[in-house]
PDB file of N, CA, C and O in Angstrom:
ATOM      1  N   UNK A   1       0.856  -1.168   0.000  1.00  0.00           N
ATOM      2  CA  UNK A   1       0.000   0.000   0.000  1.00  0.00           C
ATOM      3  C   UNK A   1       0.903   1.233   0.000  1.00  0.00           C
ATOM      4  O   UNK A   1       1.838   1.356   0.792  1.00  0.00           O
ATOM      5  N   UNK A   2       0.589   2.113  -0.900  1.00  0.00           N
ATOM      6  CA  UNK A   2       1.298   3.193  -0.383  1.00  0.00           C
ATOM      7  C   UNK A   2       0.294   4.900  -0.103  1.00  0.00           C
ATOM      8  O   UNK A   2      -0.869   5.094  -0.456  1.00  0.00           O
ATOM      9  N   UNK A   3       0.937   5.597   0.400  1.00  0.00           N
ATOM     10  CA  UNK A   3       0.294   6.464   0.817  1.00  0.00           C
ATOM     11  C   UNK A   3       0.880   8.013   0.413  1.00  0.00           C
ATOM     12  O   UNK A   3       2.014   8.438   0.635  1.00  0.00           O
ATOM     13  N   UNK A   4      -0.457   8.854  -0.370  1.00  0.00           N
ATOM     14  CA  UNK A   4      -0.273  10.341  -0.705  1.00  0.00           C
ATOM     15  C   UNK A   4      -1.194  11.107  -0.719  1.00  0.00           C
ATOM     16  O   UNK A   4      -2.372  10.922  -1.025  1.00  0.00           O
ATOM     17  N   UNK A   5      -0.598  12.110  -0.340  1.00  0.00           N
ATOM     18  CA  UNK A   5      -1.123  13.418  -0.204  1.00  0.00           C
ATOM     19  C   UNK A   5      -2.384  13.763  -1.175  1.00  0.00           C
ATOM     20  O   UNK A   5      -2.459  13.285  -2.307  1.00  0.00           O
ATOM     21  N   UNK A   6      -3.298  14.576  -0.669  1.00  0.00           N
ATOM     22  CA  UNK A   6      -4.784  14.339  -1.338  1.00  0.00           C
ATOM     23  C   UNK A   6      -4.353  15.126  -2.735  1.00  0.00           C
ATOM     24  O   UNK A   6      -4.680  14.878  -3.896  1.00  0.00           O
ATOM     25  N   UNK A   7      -3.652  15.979  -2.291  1.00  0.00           N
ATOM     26  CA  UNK A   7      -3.524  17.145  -3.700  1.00  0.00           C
ATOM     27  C   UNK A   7      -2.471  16.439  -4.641  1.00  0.00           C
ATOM     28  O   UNK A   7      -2.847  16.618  -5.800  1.00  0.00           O
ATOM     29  N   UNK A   8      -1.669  15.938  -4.615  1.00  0.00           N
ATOM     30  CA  UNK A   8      -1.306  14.527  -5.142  1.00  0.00           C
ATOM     31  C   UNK A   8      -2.184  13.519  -6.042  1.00  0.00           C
ATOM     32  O   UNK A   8      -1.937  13.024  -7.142  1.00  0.00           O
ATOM     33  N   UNK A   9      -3.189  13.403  -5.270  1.00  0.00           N
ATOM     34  CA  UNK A   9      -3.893  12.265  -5.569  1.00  0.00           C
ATOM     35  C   UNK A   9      -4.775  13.337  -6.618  1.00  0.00           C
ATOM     36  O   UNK A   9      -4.893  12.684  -7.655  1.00  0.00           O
ATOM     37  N   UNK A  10      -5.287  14.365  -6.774  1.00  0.00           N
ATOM     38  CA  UNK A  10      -6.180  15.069  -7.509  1.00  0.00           C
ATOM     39  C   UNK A  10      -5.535  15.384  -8.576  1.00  0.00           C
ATOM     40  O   UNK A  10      -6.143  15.334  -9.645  1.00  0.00           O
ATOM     41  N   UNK A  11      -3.800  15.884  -8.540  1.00  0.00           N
ATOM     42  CA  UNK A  11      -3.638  16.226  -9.691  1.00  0.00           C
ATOM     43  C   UNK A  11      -2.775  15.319 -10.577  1.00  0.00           C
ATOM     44  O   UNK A  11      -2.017  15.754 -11.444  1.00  0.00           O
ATOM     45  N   UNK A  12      -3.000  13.680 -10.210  1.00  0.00           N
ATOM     46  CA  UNK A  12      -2.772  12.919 -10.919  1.00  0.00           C
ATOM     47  C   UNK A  12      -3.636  11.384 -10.911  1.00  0.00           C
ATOM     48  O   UNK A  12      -3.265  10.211 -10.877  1.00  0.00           O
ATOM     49  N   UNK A  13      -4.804  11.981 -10.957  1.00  0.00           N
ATOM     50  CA  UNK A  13      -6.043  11.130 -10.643  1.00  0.00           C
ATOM     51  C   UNK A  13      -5.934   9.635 -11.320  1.00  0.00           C
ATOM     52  O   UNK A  13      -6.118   8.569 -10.732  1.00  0.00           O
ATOM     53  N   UNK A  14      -5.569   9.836 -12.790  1.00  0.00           N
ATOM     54  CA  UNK A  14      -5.273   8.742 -13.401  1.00  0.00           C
ATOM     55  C   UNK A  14      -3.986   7.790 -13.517  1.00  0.00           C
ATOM     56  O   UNK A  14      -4.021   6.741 -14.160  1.00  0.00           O
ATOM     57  N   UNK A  15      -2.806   8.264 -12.813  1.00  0.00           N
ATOM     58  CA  UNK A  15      -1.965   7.509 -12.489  1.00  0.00           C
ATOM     59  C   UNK A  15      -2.418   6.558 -11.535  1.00  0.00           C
ATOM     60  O   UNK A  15      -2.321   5.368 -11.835  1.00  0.00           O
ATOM     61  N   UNK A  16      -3.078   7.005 -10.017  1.00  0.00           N
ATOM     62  CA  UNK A  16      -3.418   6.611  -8.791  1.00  0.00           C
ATOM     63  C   UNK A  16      -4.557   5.386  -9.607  1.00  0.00           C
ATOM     64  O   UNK A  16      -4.504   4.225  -9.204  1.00  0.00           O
ATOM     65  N   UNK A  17      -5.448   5.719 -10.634  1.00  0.00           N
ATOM     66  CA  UNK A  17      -6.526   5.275 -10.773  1.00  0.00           C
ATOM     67  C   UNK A  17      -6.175   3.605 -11.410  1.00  0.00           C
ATOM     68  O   UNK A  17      -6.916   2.623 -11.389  1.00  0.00           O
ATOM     69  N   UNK A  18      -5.004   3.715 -11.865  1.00  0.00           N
ATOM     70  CA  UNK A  18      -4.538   2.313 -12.657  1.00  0.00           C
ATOM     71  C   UNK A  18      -3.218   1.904 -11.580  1.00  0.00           C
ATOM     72  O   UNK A  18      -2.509   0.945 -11.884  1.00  0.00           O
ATOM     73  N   UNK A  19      -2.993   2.540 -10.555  1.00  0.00           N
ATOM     74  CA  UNK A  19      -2.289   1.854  -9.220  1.00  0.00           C
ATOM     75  C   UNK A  19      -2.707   1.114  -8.490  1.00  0.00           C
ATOM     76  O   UNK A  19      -2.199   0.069  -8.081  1.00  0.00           O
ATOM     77  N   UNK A  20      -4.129   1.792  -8.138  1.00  0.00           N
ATOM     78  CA  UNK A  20      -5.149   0.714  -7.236  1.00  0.00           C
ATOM     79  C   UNK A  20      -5.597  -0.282  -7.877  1.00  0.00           C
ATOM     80  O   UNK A  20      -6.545  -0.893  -7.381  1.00  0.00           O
ATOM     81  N   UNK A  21      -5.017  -0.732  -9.198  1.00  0.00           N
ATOM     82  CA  UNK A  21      -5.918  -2.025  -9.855  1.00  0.00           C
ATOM     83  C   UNK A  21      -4.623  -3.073  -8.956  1.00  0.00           C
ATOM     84  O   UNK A  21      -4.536  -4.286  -9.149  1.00  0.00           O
ATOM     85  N   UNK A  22      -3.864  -2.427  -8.149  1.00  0.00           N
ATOM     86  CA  UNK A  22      -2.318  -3.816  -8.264  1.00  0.00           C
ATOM     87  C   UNK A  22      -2.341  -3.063  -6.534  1.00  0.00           C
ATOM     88  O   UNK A  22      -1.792  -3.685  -5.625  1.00  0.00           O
ATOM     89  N   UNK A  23      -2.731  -2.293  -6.377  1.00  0.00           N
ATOM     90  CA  UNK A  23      -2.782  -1.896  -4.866  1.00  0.00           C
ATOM     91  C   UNK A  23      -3.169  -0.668  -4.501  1.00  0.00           C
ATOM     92  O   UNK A  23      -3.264   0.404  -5.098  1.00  0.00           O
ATOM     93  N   UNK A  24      -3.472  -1.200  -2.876  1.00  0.00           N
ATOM     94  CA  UNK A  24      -4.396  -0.048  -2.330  1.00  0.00           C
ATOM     95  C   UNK A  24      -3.435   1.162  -1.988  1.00  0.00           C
ATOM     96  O   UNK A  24      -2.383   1.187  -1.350  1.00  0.00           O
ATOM     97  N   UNK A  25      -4.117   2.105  -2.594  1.00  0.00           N
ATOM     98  CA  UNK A  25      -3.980   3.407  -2.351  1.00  0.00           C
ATOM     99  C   UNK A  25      -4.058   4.628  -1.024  1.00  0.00           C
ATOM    100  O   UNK A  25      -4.698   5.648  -1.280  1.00  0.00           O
ATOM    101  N   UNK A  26      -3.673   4.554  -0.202  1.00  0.00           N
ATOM    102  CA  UNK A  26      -3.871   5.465   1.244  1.00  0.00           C
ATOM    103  C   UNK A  26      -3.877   7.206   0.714  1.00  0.00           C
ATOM    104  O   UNK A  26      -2.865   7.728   0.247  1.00  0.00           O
ATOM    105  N   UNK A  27      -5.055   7.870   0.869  1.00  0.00           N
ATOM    106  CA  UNK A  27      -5.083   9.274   0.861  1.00  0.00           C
ATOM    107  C   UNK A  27      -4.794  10.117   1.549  1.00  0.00           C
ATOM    108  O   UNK A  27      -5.807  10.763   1.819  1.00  0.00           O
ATOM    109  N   UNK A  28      -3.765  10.583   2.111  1.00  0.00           N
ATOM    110  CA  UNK A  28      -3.882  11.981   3.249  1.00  0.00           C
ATOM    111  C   UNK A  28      -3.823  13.279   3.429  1.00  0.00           C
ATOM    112  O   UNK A  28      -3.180  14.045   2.711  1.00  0.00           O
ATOM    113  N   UNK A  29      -4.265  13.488   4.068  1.00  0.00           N
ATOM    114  CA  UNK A  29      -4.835  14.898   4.142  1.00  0.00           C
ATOM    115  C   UNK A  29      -4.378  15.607   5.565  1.00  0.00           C
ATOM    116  O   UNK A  29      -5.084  15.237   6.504  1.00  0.00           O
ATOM    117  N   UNK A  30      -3.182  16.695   5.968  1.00  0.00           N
ATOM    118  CA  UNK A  30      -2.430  17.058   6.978  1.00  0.00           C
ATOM    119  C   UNK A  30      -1.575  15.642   7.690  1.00  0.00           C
ATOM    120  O   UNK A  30      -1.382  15.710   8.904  1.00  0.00           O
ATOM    121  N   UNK A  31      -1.235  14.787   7.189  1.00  0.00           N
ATOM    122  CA  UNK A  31      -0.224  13.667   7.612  1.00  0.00           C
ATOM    123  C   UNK A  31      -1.159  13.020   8.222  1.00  0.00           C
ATOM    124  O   UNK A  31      -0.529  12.402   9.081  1.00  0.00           O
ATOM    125  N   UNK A  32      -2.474  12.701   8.367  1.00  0.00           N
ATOM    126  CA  UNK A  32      -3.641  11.428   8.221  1.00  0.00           C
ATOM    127  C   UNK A  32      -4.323  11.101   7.436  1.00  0.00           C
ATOM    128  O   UNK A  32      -4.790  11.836   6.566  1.00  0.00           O
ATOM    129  N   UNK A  33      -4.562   9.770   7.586  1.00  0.00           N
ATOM    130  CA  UNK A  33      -5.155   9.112   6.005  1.00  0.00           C
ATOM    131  C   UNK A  33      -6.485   9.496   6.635  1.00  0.00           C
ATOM    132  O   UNK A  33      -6.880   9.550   7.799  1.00  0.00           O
ATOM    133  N   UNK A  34      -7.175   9.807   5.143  1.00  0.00           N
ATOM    134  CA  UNK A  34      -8.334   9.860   4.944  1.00  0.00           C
ATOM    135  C   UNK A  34      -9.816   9.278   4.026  1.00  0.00           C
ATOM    136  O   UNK A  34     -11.024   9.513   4.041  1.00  0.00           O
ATOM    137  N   UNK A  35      -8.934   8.465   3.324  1.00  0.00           N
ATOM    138  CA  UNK A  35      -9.967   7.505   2.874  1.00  0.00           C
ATOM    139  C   UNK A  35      -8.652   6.702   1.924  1.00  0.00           C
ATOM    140  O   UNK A  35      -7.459   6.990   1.826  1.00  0.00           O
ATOM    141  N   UNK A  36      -9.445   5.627   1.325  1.00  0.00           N
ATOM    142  CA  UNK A  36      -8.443   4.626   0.621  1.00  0.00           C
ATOM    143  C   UNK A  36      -9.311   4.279  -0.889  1.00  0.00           C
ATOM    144  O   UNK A  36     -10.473   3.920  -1.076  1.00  0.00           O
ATOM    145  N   UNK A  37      -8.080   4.590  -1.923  1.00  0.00           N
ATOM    146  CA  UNK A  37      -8.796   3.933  -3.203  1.00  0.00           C
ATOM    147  C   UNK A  37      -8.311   2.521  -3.934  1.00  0.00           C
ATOM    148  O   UNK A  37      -7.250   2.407  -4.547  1.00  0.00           O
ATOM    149  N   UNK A  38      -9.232   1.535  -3.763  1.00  0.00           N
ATOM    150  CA  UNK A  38      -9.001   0.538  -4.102  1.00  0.00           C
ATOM    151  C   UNK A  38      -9.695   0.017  -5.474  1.00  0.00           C
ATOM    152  O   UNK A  38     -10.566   0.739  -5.960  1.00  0.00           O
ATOM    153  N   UNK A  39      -9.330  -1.292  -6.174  1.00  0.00           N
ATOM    154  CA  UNK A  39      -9.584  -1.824  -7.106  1.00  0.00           C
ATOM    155  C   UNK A  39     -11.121  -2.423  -6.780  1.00  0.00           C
ATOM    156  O   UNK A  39     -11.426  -2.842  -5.664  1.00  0.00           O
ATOM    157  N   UNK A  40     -12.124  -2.399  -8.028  1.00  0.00           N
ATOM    158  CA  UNK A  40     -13.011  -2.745  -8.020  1.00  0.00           C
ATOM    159  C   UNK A  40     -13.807  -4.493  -7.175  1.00  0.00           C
ATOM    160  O   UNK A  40     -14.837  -4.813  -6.583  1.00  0.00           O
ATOM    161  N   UNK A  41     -12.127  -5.353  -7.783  1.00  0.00           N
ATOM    162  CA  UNK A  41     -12.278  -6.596  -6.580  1.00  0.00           C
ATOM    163  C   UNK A  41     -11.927  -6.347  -5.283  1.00  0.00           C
ATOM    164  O   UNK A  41     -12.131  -7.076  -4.312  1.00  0.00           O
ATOM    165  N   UNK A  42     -11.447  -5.395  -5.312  1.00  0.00           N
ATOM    166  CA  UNK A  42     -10.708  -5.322  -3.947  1.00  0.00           C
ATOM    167  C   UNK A  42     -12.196  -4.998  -2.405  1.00  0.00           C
ATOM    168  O   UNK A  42     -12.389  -5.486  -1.291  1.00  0.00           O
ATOM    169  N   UNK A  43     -12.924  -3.878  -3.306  1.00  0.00           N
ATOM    170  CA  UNK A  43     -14.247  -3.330  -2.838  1.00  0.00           C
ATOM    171  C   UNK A  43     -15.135  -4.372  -3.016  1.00  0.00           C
ATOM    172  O   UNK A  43     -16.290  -4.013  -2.793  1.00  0.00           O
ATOM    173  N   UNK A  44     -15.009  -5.667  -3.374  1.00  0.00           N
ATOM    174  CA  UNK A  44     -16.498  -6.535  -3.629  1.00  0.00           C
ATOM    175  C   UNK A  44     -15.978  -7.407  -2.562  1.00  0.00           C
ATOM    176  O   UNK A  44     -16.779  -7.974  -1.819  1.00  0.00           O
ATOM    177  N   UNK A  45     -14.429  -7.600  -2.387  1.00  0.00           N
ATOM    178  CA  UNK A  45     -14.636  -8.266  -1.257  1.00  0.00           C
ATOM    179  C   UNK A  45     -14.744  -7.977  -0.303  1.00  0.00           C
ATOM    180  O   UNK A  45     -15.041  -8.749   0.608  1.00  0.00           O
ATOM    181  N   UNK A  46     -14.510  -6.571  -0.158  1.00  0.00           N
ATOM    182  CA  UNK A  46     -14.713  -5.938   1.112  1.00  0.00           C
ATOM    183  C   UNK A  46     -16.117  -5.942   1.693  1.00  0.00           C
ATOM    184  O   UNK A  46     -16.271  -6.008   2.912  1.00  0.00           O
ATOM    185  N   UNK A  47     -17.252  -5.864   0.769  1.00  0.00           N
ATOM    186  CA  UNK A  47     -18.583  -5.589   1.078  1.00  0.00           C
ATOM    187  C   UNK A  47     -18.638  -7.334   0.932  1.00  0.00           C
ATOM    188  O   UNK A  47     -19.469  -7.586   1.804  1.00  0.00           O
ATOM    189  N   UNK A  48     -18.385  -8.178   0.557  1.00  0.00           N
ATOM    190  CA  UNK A  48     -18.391  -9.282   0.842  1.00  0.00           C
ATOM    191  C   UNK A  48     -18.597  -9.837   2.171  1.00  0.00           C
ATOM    192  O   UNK A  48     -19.610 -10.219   2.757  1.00  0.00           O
ATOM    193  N   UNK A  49     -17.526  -9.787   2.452  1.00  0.00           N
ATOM    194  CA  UNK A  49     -16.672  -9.889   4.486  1.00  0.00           C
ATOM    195  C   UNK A  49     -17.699  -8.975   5.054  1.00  0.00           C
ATOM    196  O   UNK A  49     -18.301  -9.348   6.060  1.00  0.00           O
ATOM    197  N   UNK A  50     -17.901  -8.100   4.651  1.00  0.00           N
ATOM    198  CA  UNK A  50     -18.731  -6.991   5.942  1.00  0.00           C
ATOM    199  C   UNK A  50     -19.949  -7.289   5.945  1.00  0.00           C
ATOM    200  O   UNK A  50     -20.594  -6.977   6.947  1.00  0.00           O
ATOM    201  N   UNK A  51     -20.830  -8.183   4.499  1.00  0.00           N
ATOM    202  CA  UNK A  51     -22.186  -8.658   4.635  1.00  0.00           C
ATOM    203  C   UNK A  51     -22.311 -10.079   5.470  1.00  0.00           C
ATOM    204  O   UNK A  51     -23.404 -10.468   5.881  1.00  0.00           O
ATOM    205  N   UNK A  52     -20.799 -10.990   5.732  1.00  0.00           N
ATOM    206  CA  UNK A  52     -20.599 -11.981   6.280  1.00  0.00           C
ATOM    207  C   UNK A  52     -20.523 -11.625   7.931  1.00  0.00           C
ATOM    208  O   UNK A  52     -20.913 -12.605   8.566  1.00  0.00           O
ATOM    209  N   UNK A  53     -20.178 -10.635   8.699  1.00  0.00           N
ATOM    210  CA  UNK A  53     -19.641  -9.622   9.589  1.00  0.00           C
ATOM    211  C   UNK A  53     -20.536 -10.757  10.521  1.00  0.00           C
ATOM    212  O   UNK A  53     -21.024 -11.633   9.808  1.00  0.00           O
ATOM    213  N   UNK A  54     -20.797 -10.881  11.785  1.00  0.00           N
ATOM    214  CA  UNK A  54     -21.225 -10.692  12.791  1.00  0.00           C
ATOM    215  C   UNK A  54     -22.335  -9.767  13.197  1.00  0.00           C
ATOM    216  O   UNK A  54     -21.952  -8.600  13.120  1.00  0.00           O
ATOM    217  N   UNK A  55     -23.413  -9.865  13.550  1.00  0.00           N
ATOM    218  CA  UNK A  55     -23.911  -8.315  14.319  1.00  0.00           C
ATOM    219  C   UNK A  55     -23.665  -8.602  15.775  1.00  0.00           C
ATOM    220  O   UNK A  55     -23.690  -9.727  16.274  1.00  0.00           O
ATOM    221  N   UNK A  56     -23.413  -7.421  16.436  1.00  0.00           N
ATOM    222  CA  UNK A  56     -23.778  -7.789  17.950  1.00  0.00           C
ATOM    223  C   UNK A  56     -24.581  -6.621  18.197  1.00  0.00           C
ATOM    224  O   UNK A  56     -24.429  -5.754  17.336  1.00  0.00           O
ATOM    225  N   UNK A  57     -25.364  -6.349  19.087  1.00  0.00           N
ATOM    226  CA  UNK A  57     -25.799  -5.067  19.977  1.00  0.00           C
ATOM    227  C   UNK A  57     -25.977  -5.419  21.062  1.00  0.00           C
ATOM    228  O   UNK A  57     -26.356  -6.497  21.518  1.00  0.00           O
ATOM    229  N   UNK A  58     -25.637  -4.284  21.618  1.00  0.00           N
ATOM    230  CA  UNK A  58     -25.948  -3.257  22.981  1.00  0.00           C
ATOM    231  C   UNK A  58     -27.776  -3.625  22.971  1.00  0.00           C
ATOM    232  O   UNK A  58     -28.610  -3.153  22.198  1.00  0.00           O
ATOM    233  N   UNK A  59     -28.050  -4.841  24.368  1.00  0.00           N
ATOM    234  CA  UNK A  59     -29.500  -4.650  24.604  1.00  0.00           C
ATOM    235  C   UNK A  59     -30.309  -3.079  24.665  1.00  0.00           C
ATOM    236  O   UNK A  59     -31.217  -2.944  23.844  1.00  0.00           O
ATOM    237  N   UNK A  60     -30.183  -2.559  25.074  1.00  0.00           N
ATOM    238  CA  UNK A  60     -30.748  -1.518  24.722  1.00  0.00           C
ATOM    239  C   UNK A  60     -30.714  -0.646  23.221  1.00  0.00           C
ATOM    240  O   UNK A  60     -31.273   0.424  22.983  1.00  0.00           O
ATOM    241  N   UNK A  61     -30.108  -1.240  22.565  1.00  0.00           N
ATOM    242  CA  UNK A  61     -29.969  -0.636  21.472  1.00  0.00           C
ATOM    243  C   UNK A  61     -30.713  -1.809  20.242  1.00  0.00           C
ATOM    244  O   UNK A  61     -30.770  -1.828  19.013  1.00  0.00           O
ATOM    245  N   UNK A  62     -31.076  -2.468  21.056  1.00  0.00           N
ATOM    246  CA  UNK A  62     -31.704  -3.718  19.971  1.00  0.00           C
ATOM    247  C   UNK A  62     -32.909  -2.988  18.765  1.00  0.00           C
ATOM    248  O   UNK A  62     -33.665  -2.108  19.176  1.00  0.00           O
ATOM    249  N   UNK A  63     -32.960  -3.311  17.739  1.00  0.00           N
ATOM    250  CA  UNK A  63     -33.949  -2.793  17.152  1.00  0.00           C
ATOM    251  C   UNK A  63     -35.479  -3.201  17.695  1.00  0.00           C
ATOM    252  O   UNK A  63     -35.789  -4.205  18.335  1.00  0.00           O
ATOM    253  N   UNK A  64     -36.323  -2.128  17.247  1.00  0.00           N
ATOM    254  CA  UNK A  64     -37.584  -3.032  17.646  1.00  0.00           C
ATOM    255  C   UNK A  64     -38.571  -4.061  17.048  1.00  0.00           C
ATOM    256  O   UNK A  64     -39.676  -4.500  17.367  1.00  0.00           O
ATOM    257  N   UNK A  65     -37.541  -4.289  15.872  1.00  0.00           N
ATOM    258  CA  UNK A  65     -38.218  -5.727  15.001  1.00  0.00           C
ATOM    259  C   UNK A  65     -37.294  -6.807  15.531  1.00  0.00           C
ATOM    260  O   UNK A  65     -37.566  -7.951  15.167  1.00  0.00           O
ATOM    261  N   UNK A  66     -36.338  -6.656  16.260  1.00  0.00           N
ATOM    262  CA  UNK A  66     -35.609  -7.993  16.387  1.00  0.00           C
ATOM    263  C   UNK A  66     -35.940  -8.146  17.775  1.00  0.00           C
ATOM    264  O   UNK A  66     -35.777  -9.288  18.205  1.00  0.00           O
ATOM    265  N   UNK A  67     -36.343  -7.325  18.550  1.00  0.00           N
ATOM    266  CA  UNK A  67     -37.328  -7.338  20.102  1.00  0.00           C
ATOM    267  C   UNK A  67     -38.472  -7.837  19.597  1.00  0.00           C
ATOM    268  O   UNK A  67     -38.822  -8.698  20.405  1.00  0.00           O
ATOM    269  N   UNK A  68     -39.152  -7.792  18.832  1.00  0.00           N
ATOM    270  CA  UNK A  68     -40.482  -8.357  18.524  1.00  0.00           C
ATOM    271  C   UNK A  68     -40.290  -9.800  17.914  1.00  0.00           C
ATOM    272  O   UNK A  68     -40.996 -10.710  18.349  1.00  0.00           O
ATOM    273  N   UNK A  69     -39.463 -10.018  17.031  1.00  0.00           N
ATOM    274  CA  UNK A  69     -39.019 -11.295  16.670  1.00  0.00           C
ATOM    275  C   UNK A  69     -39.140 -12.202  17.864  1.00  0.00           C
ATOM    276  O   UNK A  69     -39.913 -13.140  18.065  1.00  0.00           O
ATOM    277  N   UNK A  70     -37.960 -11.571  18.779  1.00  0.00           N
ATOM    278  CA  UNK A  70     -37.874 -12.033  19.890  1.00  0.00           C
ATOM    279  C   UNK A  70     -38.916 -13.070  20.732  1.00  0.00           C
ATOM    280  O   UNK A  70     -38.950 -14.295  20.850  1.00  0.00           O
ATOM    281  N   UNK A  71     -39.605 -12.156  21.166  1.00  0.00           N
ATOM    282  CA  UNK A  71     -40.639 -12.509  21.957  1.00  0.00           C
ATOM    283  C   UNK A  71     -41.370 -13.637  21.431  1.00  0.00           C
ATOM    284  O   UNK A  71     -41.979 -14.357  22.221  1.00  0.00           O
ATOM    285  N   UNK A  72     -41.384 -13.863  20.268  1.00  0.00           N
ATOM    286  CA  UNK A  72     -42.171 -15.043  19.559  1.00  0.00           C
ATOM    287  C   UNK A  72     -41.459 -16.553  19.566  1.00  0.00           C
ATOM    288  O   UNK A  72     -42.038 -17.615  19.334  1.00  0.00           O
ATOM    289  N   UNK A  73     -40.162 -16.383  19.869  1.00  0.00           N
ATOM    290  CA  UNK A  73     -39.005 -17.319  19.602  1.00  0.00           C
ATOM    291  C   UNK A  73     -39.698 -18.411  20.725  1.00  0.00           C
ATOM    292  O   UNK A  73     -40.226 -17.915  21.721  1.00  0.00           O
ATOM    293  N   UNK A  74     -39.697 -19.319  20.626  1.00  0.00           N
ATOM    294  CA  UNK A  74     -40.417 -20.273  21.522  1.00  0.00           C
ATOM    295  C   UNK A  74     -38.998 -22.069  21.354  1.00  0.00           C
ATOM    296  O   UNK A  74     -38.618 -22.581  20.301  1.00  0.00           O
ATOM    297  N   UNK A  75     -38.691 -22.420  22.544  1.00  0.00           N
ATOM    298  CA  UNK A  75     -37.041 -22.669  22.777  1.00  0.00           C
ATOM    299  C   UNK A  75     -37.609 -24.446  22.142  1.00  0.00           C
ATOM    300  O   UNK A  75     -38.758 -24.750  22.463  1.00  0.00           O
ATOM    301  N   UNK A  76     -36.945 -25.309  21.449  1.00  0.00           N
ATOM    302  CA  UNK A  76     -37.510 -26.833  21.012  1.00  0.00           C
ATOM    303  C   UNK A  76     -37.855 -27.228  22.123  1.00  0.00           C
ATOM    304  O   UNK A  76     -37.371 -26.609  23.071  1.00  0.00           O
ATOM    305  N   UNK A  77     -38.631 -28.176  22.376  1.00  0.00           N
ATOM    306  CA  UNK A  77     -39.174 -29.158  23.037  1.00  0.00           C
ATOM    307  C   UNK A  77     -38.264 -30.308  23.762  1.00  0.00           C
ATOM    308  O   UNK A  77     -38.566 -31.122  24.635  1.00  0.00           O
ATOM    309  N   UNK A  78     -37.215 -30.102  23.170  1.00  0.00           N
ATOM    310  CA  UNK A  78     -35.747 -31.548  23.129  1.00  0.00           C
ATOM    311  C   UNK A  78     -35.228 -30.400  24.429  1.00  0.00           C
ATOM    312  O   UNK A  78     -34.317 -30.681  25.207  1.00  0.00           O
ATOM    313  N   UNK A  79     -35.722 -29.563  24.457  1.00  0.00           N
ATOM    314  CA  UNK A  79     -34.977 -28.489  25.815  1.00  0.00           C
ATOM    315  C   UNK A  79     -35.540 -28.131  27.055  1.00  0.00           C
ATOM    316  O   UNK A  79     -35.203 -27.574  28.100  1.00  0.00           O
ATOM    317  N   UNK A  80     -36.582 -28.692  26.514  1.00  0.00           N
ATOM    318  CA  UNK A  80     -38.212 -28.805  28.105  1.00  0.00           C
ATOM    319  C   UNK A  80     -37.290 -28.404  29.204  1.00  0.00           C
ATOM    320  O   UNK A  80     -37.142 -27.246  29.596  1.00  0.00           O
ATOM    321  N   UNK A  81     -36.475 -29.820  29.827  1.00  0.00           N
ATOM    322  CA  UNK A  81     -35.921 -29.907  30.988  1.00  0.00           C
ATOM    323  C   UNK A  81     -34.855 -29.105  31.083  1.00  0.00           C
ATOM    324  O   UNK A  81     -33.748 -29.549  31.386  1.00  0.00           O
ATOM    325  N   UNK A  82     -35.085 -27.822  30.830  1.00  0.00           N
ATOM    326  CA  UNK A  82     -33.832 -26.413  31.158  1.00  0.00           C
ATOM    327  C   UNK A  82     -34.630 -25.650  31.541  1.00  0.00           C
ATOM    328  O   UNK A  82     -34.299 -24.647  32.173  1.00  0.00           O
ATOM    329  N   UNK A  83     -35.793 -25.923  31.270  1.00  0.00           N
ATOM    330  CA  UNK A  83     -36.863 -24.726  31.415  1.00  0.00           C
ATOM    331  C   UNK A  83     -37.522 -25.348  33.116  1.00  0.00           C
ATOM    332  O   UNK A  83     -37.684 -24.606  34.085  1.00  0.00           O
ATOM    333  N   UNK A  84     -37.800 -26.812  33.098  1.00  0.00           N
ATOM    334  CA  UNK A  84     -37.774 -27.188  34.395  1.00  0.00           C
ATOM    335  C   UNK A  84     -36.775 -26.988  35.423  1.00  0.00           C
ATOM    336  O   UNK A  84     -36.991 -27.436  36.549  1.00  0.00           O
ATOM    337  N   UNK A  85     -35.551 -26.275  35.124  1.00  0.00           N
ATOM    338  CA  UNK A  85     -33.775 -26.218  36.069  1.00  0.00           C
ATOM    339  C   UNK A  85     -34.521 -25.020  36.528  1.00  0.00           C
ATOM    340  O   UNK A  85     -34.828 -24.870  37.711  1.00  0.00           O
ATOM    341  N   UNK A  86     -34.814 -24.164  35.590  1.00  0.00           N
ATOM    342  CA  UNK A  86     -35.382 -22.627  35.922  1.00  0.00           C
ATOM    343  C   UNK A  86     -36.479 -22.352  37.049  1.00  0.00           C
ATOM    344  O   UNK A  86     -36.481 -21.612  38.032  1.00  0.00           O
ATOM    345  N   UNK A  87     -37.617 -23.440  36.397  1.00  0.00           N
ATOM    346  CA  UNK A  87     -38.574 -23.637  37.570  1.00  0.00           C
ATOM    347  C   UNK A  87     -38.652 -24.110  39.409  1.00  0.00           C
ATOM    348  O   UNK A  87     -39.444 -24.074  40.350  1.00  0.00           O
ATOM    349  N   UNK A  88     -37.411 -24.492  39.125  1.00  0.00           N
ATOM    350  CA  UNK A  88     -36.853 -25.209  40.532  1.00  0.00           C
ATOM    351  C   UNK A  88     -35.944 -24.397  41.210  1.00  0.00           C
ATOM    352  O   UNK A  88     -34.833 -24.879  41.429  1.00  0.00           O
ATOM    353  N   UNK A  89     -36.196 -23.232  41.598  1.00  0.00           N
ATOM    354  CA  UNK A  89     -35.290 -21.826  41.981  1.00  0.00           C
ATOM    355  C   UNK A  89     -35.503 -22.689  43.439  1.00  0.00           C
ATOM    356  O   UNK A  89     -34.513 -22.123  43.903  1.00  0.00           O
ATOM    357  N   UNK A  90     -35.822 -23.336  44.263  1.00  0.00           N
ATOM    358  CA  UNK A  90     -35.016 -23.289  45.665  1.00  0.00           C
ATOM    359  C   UNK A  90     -36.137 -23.925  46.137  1.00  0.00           C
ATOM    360  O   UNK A  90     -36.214 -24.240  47.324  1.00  0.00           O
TER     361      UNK A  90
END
């Protein structure tokens, strides 16, 4: 990867533009990067991996269709006796 300066990157748009087909490009702007230009595969796998991602949330931040989902979720039958461990508090 290498990394340049934004005004760099503007006034030689099409050099940078056939660099990122062989590697990623780092933009910066006051000596921090600020965005990255990459090759068209490079971006499909990226949105690839990130549609594969994990979700997690913050309970309180749960949406309110996946709280409503929720509530409907009803646990198999092969699991009865966990639900009886629960019932037997003391």
């Amino acid at each position: 990867m290498i990394e340049i300066p934004a005004t760099e990157f503007a006034k030689n748009f099409g050099r940078y533009k056939e660099l990122a087909q062989r590697e990623t490009v780092a933009i910066t702007s006051h000596g921090r990067t600020s965005g990255y230009f990459v090759s068209e595969h490079e971006y499909a796998e990226y949105t690839r991996l990130k549609a594969r991602a994990v979700k997690a949330y913050d309970v309180a931040e749960l949406p309110d269709n996946l709280v409503a989902a929720l509530k409907t979720v009803k646990m198999d039958s092969r699991h009865d006796h966990l639900n009886d461990l629960l019932d037997d508090k003391g």
